[in-house]
N, C-alpha and C positions, 0 to 999 in steps of 0.2 A: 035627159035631153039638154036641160039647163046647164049641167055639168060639162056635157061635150062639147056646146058651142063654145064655151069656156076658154076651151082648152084650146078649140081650132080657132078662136080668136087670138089666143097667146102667142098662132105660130105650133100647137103641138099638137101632134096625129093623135088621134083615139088610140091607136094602136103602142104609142110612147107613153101615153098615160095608163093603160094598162100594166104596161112594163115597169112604170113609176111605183104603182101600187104593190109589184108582184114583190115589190126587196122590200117592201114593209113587214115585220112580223107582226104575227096577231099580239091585240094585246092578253095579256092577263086576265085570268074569266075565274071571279070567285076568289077563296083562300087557297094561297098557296105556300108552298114548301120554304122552308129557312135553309141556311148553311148548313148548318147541321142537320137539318133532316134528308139534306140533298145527297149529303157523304153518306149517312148511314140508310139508305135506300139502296146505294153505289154498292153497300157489303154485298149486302143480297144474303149471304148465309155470314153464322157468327158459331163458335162453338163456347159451348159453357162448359165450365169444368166444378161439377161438385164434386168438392174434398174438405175432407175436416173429421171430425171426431165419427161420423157418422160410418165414416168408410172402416172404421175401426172397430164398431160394438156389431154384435152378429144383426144382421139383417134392421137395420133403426135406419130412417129417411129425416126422423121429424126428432132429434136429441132433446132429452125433458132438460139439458141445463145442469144434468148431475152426474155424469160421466167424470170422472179423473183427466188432468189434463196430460198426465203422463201416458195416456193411452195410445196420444199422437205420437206413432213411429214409424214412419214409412221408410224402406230398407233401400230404397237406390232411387229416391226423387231426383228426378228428372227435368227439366220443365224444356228441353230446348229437345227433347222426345215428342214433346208434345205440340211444338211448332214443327217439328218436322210430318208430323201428322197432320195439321194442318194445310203444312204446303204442297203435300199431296194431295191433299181434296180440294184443292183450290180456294179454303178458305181466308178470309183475311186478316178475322177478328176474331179476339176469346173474350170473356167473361170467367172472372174470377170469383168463387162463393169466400172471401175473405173475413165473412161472419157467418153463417146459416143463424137459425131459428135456437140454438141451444143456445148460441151466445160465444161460443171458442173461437178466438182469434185467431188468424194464419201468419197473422205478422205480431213483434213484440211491441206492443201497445204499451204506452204509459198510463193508461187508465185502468188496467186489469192486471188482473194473476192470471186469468181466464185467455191463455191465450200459450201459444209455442215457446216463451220462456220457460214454463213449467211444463214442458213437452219432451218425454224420454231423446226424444230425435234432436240431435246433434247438442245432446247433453243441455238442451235449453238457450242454445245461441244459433239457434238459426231464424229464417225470417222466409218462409214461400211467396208472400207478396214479393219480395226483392227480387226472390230467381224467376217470378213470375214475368214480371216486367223487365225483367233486364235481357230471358229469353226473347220475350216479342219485339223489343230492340232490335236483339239479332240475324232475327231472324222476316224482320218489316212486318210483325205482326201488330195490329191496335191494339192494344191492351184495355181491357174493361174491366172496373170491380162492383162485385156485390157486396153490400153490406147490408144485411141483412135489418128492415127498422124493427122488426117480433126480437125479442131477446127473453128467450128461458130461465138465461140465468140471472140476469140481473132481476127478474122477478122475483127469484130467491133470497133479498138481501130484502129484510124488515122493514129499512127507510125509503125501500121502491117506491116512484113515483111518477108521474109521468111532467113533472118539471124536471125533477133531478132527470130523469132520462133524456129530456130533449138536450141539457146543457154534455151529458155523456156522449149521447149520439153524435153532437157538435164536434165534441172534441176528434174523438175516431175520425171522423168523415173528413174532420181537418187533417189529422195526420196521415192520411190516406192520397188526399187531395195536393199533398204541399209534397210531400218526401219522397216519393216513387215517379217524378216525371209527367209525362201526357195520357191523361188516361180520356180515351174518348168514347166508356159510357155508365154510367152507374146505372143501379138495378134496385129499384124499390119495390119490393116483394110485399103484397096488399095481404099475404097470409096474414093470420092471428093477430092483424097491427089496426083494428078497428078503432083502438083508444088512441090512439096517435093519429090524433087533429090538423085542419090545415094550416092553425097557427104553428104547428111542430114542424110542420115539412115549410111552411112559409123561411122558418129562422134556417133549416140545412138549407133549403134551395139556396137562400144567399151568400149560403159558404161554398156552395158548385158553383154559380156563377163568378163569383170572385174569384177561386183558386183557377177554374177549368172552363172557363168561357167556351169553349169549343165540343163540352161534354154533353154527348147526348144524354138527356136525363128519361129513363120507364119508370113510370108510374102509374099508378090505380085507386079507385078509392078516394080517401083524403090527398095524396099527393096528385089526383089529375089536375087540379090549374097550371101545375109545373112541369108536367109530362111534356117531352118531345116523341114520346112513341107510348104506345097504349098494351093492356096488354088482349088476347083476342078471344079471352073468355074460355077454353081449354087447353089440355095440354096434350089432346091427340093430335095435334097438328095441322087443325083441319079450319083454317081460316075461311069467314064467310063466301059468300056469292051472293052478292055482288060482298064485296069489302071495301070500302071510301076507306079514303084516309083524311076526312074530314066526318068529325062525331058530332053530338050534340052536351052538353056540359048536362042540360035536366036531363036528359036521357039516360045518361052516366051515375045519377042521383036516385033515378027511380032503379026502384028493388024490381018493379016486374019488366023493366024494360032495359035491366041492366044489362046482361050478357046478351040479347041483340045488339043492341048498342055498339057495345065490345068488336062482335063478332063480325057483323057486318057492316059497321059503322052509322053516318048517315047519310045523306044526298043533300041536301043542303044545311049540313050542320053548323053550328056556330064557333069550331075550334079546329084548325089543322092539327090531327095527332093520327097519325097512321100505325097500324097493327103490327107489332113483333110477335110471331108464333114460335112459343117455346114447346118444345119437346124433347125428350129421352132417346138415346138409341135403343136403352133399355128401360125391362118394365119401372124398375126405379130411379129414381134421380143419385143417389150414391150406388159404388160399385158393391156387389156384392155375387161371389162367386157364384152360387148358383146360378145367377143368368147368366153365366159366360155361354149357354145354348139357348140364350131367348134374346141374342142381338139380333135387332131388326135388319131384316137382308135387304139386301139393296134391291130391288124392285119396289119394299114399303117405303124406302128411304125416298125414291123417285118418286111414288107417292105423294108422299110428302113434300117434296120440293114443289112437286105440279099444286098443291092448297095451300101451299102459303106463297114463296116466291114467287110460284105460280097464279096467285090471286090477291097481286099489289102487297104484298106483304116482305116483310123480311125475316128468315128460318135463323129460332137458335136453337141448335141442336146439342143437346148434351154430352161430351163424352166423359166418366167419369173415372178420374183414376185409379188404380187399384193400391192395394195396400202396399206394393212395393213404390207408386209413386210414380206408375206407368202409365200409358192407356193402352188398354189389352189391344194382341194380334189382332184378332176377332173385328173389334170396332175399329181400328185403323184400315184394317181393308175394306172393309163395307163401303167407311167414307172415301175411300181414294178409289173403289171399281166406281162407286157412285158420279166422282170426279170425269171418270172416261168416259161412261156412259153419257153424262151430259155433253161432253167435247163430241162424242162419236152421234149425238139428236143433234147440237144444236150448230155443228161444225157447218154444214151446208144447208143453206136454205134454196130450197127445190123453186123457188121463184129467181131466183139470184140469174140477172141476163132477160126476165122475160120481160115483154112489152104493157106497157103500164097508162092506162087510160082511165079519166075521174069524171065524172058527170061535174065537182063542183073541184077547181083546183086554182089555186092562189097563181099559180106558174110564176116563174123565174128560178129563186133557188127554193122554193118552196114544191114545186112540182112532185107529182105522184108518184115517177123515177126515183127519187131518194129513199122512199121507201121498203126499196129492196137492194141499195148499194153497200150495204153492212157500214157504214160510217157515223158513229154516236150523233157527231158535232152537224147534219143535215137530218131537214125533216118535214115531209109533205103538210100542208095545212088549205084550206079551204077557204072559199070566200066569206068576208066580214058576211056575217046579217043569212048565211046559209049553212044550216046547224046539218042538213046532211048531205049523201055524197055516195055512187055507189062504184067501187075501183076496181076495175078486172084488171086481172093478171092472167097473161099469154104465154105459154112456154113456148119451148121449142120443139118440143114433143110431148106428149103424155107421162107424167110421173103417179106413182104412187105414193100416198102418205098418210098418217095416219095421227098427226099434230100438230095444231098453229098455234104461235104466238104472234102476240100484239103488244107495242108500247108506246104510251102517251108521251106528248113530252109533258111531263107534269110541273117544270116549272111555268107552266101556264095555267094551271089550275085543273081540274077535274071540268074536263067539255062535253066530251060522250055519255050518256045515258044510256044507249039501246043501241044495239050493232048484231047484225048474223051474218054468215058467211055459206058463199055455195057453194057446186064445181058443176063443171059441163062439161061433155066432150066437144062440142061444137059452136059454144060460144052463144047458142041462141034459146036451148033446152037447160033449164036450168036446178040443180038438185040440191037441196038442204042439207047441210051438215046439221043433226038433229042438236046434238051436244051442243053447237056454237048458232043457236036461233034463239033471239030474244035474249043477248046477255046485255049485261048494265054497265059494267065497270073494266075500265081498262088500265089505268092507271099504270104506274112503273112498268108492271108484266102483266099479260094475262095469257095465262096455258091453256088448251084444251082438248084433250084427246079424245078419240072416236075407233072406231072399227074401221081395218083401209079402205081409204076411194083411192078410183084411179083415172085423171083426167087431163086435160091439158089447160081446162081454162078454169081460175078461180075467181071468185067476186065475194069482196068485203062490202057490207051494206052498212054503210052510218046512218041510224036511222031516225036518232034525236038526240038531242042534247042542248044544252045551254049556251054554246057559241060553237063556230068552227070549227070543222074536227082539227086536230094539231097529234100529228103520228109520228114517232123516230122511225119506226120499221112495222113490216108486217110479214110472217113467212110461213110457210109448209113445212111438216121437215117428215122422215121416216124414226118412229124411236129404235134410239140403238136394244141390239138383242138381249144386254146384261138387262131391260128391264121387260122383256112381255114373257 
């Protein structure tokens, strides 16, 4: 009341002050995203390409380190095959295993023999990292490398150490980081790298930040103080519910609360590091012929996308190439039906036009209308100091559907805790979507499918949280038919 007289002594209507408040954004609620976590959230999917000696010995994922390097011969390497794979699944980013676990190099390193100089393939002058990066160049792909910190082979050599190794891994990581352009992500794989400490990754982190200020750094284990993304504790693809992308660092440290941790992150954790969900098209991470009839078909793929992109996370999906240097028929179209499929779900949102009303709404350009006008850069939010909000959605007539998504705007933090969703035919009887009752996190995306309703009126219930809700969109859609 003190406020209003305020205002009506200033000269200004209650009603202009309201208007005042409504083009204020909310502020900032908790830890929230960097630059870099902001772009690599935007991938949404990434593809990984395991290749190296592994793709070469019958059926081996994990090389002991004593393979020949001459083994490396792949007969029509490719790499701008493999961005065109990509641009058909709409992805935007790869990852490169330019080290795995044995320790074979993909590029000619000056710190080893262990690598494509002593590789039958192109008589020992060729270089995969080059044509790696120079295809995603061409083709506007991100280029990411792995370098693997487990090395097999360098265990091999008698004066093995784990100083002499940090100043090795130094050097690679440098020629990696300096020689090949913009690489926007490295990959620190927490496999078998238990003895490599946070002082080891402390001395690389300062050589990514220096060379690649812009590079997303995964890490686990000893490398989480320097992680910008986490990793989500399996490799079936199936990130938590709820999944924060805010963890807890002791949580990270304890053994029996490790892969929760991981998986679902925490709620009010003490470190912004959101989950990358790796997985396989196939059962293994290197190509090997016999699974050319166990690629994952696109309905699991769709799967997949709904637990991890679909649960605040970002998918990297493996495709591995094969021994000629490809990536097989098989997994190219998987990933590119996978592609339409999602164009043909997520093309129209069955709320798109309808009338839109919030029990708690910020209004001006904040209003509950923006929530269904498909525009990134607008987005409904709520009043300061009222954490819920309950928003029907009015069609025009009765739709059928049979999956919603929802996205935060999460450069404001993680706000929502608890949210369900209904539908009614009349606006005043109202029915549960069981699947979307009592979920937690909503964060960049959250998916979730059910068995068809078929209504006219929906309602998202914000039902607590830590400040305001703050939503880019929210919609219905029908899944396309490549996946039920």
């Amino acid at each position: 009341m003190k406020m209003k007289k305020f205002f009506l002594a200033a000269g200004i209507s209650a009603a202009a002050t309201v208007g005042v408040m409504a083009q204020k954004a909310p502020e900032p609620c908790g830890l929230v995203p960097s630059e870099r976590q902001l772009e690599w959230y935007d991938r949404e999917m990434i593809a990984f390409f395991h290749f190296g000696l592994n793709t070469f010995e019958e059926f081996v994922n994990e090389g002991d380190g004593k393979a020949p390097a001459a083994l490396f011969n792949p007969t029509a390497l490719d790499c701008t095959q493999w961005m065109q794979v990509l641009k058909s699944a709409g992805i935007p980013a790869g990852i490169l295993t330019a080290k795995h676990a044995d320790g074979f190099c993909l590029w000619p390193s000056r710190y080893t023999d262990y690598c494509v100089k002593n590789a039958t393939w192109k008589n020992g002058q060729g270089d995969v990292v080059r044509e790696f990066v120079d295809a995603c160049e061409e083709y506007g792909i991100k280029a990411g490398i792995y370098l693997g910190p487990h090395d097999r082979h360098e265990h091999l050599h008698p004066d093995y150490s784990t100083e002499r190794y940090k100043h090795y891994y130094a050097a690679q990581l440098t020629e990696l980081m300096s020689q090949y352009g913009k690489i926007w992500e490295t990959w620190w794989d927490g496999a078998g790298a238990d003895e490599l400490t946070t002082p080891l990754y402390t001395h690389w982190h300062e050589i990514v930040r220096r060379l690649q200020p812009d590079c997303v750094i995964f890490g686990t284990k000893n490398s989480y103080p320097f992680a910008d993304v986490r990793w989500m504790g399996n490799e079936r693809g199936e990130a938590g519910d709820p999944c924060w992308a805010t963890t807890d660092s002791v949580a990270i440290r304890d053994e029996a609360a490790y892969y929760q941790a991981l998986n679902e992150g925490v709620w009010d954790g003490d470190a912004y590091v959101p989950a990358e969900t790796d997985v396989s098209i196939r059962p293994s991470w290197f190509y090997h012929a016999e699974e050319d009839v166990r690629v994952k078909s696109v309905k699991e793929l769709w799967d997949i996308y709904c637990t991890s992109v679909g649960h605040n996370s970002v998918l990297l999906l493996n495709l591995p190439p094969d021994r000629r240097g490809l990536i097989h028929p098989t997994d190219s179209l998987h990933v590119a039906l996978l592609a339409q499929g999602l164009k043909e779900t997520f093309g129209h949102n069955l709320l798109a036009g309808s009338r839109v009303t919030a029990t708690n709404e910020r209004g001006g350009k904040f209003a509950a209308k923006y929530l269904v006008d498909n525009d990134k850069s607008t987005y409904y939010a709520g009043r300061d100091g009222n954490v819920k909000s309950d928003i029907v959605f009015r069609m025009s007539k009765a739709a059928t559907f049979d999956c919603l998504m929802a996205e935060e705007v999460i450069e404001l933090g993680h706000r929502t805790s608890r949210w369900s969703v209904e539908y009614s035919d009349d606006g005043r009887q109202w029915n549960p979507i069981t699947e979307a009752t009592g979920k937690q996190c909503i964060g960049h995306k959250w998916i979730v499918r059910f068995a068809p309703v078929t209504a006219r009126y929906v309602r998202l219930r914000i039902e607590d949280g830590r400040a305001c809700p703050a939503l880019h969109s929210f919609g219905v859609y029908r899944q396309s038919e490549l996946f039920r």
